[in-house]
Structure formats: C-alpha cells, structure tokens
C-alpha positions as CSV (number, residue, x, y, z in Angstrom):
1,X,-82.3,-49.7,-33.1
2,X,-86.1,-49.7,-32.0
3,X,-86.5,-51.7,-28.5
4,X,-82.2,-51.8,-27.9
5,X,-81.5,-51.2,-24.2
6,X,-78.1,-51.2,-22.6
7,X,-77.8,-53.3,-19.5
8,X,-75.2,-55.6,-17.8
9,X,-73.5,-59.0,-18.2
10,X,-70.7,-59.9,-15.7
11,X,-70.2,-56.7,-15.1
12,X,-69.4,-55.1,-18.4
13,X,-72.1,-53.3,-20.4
14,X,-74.3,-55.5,-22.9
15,X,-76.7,-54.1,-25.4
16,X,-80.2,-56.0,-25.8
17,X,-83.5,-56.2,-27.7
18,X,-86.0,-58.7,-26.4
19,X,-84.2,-59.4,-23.5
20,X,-81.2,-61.5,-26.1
21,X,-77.6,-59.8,-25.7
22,X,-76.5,-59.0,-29.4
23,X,-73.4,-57.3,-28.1
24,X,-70.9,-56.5,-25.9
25,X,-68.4,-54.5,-24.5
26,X,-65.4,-55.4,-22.6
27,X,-64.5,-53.7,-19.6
28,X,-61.7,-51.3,-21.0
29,X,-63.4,-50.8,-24.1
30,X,-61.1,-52.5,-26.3
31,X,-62.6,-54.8,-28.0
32,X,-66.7,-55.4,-28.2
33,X,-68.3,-58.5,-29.4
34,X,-71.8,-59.0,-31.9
35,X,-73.6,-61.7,-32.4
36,X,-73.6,-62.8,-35.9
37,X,-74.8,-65.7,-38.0
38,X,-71.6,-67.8,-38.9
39,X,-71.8,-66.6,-41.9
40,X,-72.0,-62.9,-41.6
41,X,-68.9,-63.9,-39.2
42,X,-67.2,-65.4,-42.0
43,X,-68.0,-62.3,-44.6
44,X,-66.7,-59.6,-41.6
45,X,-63.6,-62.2,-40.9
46,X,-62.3,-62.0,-44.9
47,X,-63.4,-58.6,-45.2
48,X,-61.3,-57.3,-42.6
49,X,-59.2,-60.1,-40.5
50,X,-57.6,-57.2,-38.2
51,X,-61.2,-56.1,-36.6
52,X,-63.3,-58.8,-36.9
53,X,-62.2,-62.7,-35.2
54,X,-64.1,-65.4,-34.3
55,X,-64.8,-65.7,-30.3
56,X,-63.5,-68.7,-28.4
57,X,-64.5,-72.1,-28.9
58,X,-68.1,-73.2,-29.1
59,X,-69.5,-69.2,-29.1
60,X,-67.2,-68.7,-31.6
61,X,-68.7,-71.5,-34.0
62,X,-71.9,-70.4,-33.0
63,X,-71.2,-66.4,-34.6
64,X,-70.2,-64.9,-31.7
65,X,-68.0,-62.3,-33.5
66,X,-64.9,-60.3,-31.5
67,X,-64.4,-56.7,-32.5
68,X,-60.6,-55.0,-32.1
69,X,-62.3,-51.2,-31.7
70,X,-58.9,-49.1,-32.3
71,X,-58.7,-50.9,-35.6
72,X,-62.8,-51.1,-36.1
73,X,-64.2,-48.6,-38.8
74,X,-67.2,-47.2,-37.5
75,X,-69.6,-47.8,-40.2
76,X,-68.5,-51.6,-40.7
77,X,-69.1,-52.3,-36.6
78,X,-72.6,-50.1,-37.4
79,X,-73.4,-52.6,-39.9
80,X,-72.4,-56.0,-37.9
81,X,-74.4,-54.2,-35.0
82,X,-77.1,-53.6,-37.2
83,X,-77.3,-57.5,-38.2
84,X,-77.2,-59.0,-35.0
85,X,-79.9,-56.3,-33.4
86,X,-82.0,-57.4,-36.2
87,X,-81.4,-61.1,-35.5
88,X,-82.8,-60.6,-31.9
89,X,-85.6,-58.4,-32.7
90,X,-87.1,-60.7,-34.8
91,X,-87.0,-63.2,-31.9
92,X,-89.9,-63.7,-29.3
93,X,-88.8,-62.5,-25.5
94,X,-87.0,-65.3,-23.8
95,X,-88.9,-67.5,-21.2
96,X,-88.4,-66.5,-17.9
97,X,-87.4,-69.5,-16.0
98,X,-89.3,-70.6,-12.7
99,X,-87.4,-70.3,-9.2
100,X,-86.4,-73.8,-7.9
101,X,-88.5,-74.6,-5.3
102,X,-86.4,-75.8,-2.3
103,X,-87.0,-78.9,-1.2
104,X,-88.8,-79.3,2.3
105,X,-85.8,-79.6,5.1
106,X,-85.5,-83.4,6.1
107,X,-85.1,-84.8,9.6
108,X,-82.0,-86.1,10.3
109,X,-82.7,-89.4,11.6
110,X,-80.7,-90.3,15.1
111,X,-78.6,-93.5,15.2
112,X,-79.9,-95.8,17.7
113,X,-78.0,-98.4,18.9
C-alpha cells in the first residue's frame, strides 16, 4: 500500500495515506476498524455478519466498518483494507488548519463608584 504510514489516534495505532486514517486498531487488538463506502460495508456485512459490523451511529452510516479479528480471515480484512487505502489515496492531503490566533488580553475595567 504505496504512501500507507502507521501513526496514532487516541492512543491506539491508525494506518494512513495522505494524512486520512483508513483503519484502525483497537488497543488490545481485538477488533480493527476500515473505512469503507456504505456499500462495500454492506457487501462485507452479508458476506460474513461474524467479522464485519457496522460502527456506531453516524460513522457507522457513513462506512466505518468494525472488524472481529479472531473470527477475521486474513485475505477478506486484506481486501476491505485494500478498498479503503485506495479510497484515501485517491484523495488530495487534507488542509492543515490555521492556529487560532488568541485574542489580545482585555483590561478589566474597575468599578467606580
């Protein structure tokens, strides 16, 4: 997977191409999650309902796909990885976003009375 680096997202390991996560690992291995169209989700889900779920809510809809590994077959997760690196590869870098400048300290005003 040309350009795929492993880094870190709330401190469990992440894989990424162009800076977009396109999976994930949890942090005791048992499950991993790819990012999928909703329909490649939907193809994995009936193909094999005990590896492949949707993830929660919104990410879920979305294609976020959760993988059970002890029940994962190595060249099914090799091809839902395959699909979602390619997904992100295609995809221009991410903007960086610009540092909020912080706003100039005020001076309290004194009550007078």
């Amino acid at each position: 997977m040309s350009g795929a680096v492993e880094a870190s997202h709330m401190d469990h390991p992440d894989f990424r191409a162009n800076g977009r996560i396109f999976a994930t690992l949890d942090h005791e291995n048992v499950r991993g999650m790819v990012k999928l169209t909703p329909e490649q989700q939907g193809e994995f889900i009936r193909n094999d309902p005990d590896t492949f779920e949707p993830a929660s809510g919104a990410w879920g809809r979305q294609g976020c796909t959760m993988v059970r590994l002890a029940k994962a077959d190595e060249a099914t997760v090799g091809e839902a990885m395959t699909l979602a690196w390619q997904a992100v590869a295609t995809q221009a870098a991410p903007r960086k976003r610009k540092a909020a400048r912080a706003a100039p300290a005020r001076k309290s005003k004194k009550a007078t009375r």
